[in-house]
MDTraj code that builds the backbone (N, CA, C; nanometers):
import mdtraj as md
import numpy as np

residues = "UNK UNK UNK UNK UNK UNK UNK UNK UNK UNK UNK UNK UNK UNK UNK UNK UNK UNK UNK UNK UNK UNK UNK UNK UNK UNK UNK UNK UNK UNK UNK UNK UNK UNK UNK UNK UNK UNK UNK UNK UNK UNK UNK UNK UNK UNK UNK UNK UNK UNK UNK UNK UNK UNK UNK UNK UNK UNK UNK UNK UNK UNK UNK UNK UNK UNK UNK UNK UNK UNK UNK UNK".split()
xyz = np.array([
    [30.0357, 15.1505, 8.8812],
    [29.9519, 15.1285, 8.7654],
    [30.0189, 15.0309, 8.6708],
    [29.9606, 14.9620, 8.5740],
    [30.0108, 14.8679, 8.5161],
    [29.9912, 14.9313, 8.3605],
    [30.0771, 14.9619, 8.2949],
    [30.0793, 15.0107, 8.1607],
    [30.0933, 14.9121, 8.0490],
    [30.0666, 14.8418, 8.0724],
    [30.0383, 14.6870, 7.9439],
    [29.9502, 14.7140, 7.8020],
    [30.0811, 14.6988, 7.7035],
    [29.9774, 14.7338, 7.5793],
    [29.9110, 14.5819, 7.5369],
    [29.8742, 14.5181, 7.5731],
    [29.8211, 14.3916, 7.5770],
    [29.7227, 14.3469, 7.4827],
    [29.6485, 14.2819, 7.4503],
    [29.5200, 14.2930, 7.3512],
    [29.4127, 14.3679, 7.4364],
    [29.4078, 14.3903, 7.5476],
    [29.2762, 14.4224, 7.5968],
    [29.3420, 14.6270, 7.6983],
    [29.4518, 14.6142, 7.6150],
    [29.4927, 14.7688, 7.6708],
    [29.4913, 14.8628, 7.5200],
    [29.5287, 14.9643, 7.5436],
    [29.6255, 15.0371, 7.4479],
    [29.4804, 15.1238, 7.3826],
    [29.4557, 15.0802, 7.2424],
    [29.3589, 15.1749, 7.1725],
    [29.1802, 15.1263, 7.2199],
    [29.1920, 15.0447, 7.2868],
    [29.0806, 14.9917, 7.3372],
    [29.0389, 14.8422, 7.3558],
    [29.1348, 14.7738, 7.2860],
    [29.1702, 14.5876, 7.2954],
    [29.0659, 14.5360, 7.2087],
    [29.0609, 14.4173, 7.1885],
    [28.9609, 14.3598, 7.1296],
    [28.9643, 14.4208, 6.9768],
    [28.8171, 14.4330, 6.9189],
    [28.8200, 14.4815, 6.7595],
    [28.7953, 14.6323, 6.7820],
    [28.8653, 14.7109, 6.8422],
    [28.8980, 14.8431, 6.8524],
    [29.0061, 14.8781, 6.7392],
    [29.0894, 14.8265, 6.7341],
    [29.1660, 14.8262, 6.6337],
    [29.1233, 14.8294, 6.4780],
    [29.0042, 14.7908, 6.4417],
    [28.9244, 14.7433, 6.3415],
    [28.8785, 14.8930, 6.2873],
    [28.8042, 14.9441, 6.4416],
    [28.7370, 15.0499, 6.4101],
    [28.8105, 15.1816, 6.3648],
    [28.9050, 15.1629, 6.4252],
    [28.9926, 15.2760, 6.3740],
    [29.0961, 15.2610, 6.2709],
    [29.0946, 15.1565, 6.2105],
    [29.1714, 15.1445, 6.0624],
    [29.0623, 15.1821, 5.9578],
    [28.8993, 15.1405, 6.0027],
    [28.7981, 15.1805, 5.8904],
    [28.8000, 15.3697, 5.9125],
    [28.8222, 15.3665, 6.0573],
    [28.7943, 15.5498, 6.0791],
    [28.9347, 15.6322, 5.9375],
    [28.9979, 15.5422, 5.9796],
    [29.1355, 15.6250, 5.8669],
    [29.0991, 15.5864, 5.7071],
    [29.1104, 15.4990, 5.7069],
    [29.0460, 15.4613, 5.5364],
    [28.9343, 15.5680, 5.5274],
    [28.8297, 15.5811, 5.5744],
    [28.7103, 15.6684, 5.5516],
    [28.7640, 15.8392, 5.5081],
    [28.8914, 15.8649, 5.6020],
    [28.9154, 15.9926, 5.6187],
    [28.9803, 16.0045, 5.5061],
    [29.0843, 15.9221, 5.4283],
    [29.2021, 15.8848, 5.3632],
    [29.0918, 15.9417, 5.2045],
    [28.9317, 15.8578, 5.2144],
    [28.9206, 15.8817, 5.0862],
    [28.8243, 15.9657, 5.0940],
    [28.7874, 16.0676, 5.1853],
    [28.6952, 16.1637, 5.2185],
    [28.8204, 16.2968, 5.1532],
    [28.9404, 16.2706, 5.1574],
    [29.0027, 16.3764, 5.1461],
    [29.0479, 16.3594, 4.9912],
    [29.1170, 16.2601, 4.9610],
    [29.0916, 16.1921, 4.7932],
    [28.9966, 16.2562, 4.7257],
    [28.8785, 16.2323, 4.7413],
    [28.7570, 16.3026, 4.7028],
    [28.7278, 16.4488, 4.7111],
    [28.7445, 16.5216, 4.7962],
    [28.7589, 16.6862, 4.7844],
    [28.8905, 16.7275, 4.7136],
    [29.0351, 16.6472, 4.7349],
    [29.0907, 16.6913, 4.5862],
    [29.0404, 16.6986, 4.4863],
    [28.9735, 16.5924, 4.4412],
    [28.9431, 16.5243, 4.3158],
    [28.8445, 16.6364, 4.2302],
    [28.7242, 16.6812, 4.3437],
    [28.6283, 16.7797, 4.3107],
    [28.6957, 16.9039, 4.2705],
    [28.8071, 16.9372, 4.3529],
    [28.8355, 17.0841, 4.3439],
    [28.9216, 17.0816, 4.1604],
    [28.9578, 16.9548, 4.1402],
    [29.0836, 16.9831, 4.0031],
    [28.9369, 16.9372, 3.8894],
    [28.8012, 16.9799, 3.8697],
    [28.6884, 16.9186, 3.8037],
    [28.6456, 17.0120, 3.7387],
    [28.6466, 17.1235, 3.7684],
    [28.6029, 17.2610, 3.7952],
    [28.6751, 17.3607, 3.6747],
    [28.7505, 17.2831, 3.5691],
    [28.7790, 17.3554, 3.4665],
    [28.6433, 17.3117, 3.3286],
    [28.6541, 17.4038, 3.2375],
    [28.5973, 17.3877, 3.1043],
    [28.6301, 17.3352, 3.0277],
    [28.6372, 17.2489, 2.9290],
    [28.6629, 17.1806, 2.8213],
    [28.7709, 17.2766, 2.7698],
    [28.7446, 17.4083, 2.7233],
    [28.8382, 17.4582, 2.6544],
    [28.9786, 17.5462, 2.7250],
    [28.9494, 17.4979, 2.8828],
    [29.1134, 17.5801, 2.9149],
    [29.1669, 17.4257, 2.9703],
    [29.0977, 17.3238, 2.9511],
    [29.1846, 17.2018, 2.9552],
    [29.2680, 17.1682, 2.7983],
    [29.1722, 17.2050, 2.6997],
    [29.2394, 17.1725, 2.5841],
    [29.3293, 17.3251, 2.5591],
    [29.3117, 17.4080, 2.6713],
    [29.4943, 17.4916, 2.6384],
    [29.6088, 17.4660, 2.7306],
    [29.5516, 17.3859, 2.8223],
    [29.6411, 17.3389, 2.8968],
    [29.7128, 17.2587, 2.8422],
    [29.6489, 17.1084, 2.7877],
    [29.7239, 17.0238, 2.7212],
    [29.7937, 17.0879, 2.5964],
    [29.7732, 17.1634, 2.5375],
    [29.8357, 17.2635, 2.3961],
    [29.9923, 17.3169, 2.4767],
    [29.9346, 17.3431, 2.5856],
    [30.0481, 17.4564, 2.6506],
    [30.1906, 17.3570, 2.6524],
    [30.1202, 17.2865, 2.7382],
    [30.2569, 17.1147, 2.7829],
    [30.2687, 17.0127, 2.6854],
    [30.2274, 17.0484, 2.5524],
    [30.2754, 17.0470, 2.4493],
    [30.2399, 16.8401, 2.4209],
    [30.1001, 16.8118, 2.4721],
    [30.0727, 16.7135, 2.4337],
    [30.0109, 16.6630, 2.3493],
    [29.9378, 16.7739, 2.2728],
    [29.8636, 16.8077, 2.1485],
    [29.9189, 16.8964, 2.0541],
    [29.9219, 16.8618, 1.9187],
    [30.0449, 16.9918, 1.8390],
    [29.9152, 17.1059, 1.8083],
    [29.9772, 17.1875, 1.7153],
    [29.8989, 17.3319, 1.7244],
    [29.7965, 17.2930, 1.6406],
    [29.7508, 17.1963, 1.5126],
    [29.6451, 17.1557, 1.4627],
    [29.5583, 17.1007, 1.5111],
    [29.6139, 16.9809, 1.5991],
    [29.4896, 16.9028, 1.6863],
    [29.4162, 17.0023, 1.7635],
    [29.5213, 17.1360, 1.8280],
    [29.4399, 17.1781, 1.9111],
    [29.3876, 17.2731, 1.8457],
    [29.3479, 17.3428, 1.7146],
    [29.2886, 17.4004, 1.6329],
    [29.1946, 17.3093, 1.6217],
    [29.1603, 17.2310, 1.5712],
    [29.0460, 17.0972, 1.5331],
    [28.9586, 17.1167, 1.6371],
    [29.0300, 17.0766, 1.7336],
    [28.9297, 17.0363, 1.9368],
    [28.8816, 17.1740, 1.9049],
    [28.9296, 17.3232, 1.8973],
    [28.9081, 17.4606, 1.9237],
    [28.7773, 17.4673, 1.8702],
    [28.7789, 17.4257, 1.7226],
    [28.7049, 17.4525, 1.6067],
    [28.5464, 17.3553, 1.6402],
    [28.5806, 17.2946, 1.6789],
    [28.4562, 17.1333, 1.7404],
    [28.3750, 17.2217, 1.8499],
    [28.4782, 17.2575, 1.9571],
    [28.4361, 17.3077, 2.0525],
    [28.3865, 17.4334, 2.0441],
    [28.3899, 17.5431, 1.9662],
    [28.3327, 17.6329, 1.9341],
    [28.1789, 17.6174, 1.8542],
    [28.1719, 17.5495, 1.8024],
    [28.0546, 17.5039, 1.7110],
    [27.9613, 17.4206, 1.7938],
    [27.9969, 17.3952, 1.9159],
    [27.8683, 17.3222, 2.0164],
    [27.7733, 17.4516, 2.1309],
])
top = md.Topology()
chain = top.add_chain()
for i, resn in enumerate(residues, 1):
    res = top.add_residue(resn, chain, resSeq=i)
    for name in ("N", "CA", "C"):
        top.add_atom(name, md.element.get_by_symbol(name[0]), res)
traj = md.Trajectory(xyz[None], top)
């Protein structure tokens, strides 16, 4: 048998190669995207205690946002 990865051996020769770099990109941001959904899924107000928590908002701002956000 002749095992030649050649242009016309290996993943299928020719623009085979093509198809399966779009097959991975597709998968790459099919999975991007179900992260993305699953971290979406909080409320306005346990994001603004999150950011309070890690201390990127001081304790007034996040009284203010609290106070806004309670009144809608």
């Amino acid at each position: 048998m002749n095992w030649e990865f050649g242009s016309m051996h290996g993943f299928g020769g020719g623009g085979m190669w093509f198809f399966w770099l779009i097959l991975l990109v597709v998968i790459v941001f099919l999975i991007k995207a179900f992260m993305n959904q699953s971290g979406d899924s909080q409320t306005p107000m346990q994001i603004l205690e999150k950011r309070f928590a890690k201390g990127e908002i001081t304790q007034e701002q996040f009284e203010e946002q609290k106070r806004i956000l309670q009144s809608n």
